[in-house]
C-alpha positions in Angstrom: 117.7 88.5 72.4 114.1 89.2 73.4 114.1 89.3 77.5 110.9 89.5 79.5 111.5 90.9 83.0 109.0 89.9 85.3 108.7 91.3 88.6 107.3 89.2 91.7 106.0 90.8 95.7 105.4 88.5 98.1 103.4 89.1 101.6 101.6 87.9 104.0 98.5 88.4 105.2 97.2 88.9 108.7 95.4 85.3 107.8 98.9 83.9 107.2 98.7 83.1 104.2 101.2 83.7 101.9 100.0 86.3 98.4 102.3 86.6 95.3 101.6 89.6 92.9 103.3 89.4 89.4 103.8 92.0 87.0 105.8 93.2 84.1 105.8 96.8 85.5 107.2 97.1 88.8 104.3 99.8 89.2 101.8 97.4 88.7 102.8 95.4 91.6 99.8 94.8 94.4 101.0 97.8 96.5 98.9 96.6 99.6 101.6 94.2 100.6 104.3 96.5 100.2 102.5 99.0 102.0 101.5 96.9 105.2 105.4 95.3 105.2 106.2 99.3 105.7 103.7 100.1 107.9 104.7 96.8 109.8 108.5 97.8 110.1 107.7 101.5 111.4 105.5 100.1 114.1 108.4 98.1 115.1 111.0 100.9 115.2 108.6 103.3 117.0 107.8 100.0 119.4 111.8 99.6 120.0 112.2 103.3 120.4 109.5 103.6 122.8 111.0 100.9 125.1 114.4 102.7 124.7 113.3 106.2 126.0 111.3 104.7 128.9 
């Protein structure tokens, strides 16, 4: 059996629009989106633990 594993990142941009990034190497994936959805998520939990300390 010959598999191809394809690996798919999806984001969204401060635009709103919606980017896919495709790859056969999960390294090769567009890192930008994973890195803003992080960066996104800790401004949220330091946003909710700021409220909760105040």
């Amino acid at each position: 059996m010959n598999t191809h594993i394809k690996y798919f990142s999806l984001g969204v941009a401060q635009d709103k629009n919606v980017h896919i990034s495709q790859s056969e190497d999960i390294e090769n994936l567009d890192d930008f989106i994973m890195l803003d959805e992080h960066l996104e998520q800790s401004d949220r939990f330091m946003d909710k633990n700021s409220y909760e300390n105040s």
